[in-house]
N, C-alpha and C positions, 0 to 999 in steps of 0.2 A: 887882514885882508888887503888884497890891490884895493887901487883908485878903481872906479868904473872904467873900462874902454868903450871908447868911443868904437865902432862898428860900421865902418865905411868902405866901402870898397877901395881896395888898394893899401888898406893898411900891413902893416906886418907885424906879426903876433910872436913872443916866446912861447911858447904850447911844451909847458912842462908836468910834474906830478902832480901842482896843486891844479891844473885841468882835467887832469885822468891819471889813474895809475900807469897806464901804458904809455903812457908818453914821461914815466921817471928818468931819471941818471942821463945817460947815453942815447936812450931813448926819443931824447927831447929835439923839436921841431923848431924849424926858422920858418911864419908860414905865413904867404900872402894872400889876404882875403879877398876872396868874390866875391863870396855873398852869404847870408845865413840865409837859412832856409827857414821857412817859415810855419813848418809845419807842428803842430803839437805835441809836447814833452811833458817831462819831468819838471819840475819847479825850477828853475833857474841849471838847467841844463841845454843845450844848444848846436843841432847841426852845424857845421860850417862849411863852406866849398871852397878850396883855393887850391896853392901851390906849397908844396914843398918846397925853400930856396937853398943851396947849396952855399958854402961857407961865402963865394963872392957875390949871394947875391941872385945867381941865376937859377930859374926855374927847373927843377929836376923833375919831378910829380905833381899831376894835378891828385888832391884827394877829397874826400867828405870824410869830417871826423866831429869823434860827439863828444863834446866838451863840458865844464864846467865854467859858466860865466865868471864867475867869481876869481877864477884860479888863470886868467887871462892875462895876462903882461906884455903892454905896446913895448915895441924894439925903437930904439933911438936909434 
């Protein structure tokens, strides 16, 4: 498993398989976080609200997507 991430607004996340199967392969997200949402889940599963960012960086989509805490990876 990752390290914990930290969960701060403005962070930027790799959102890949081991978050959700939908987000495998090609599939996979550069995504800058808002905010989680707070509402109640699944055990160690996780709304998130931010941005899609496009290869330079730039904001393409805002979305909400339900993730797996665990399966999270901060982008350097």
């Amino acid at each position: 498993m990752h390290q914990q991430v930290q969960l701060d607004p403005g962070v930027v996340l790799h959102i890949g398989g081991e978050a959700s199967v939908q987000f495998d392969g090609e599939r996979a997200l550069t995504f800058r976080l808002i905010r989680v949402d707070q509402r109640s889940t699944y055990d160690g599963w996780l709304w998130l609200e931010g941005y899609v960012l496009g290869p330079t960086g730039v904001a393409l989509q805002r979305r909400r997507i339900f993730v797996k805490k665990d399966g999270l990876v901060k982008k350097r």
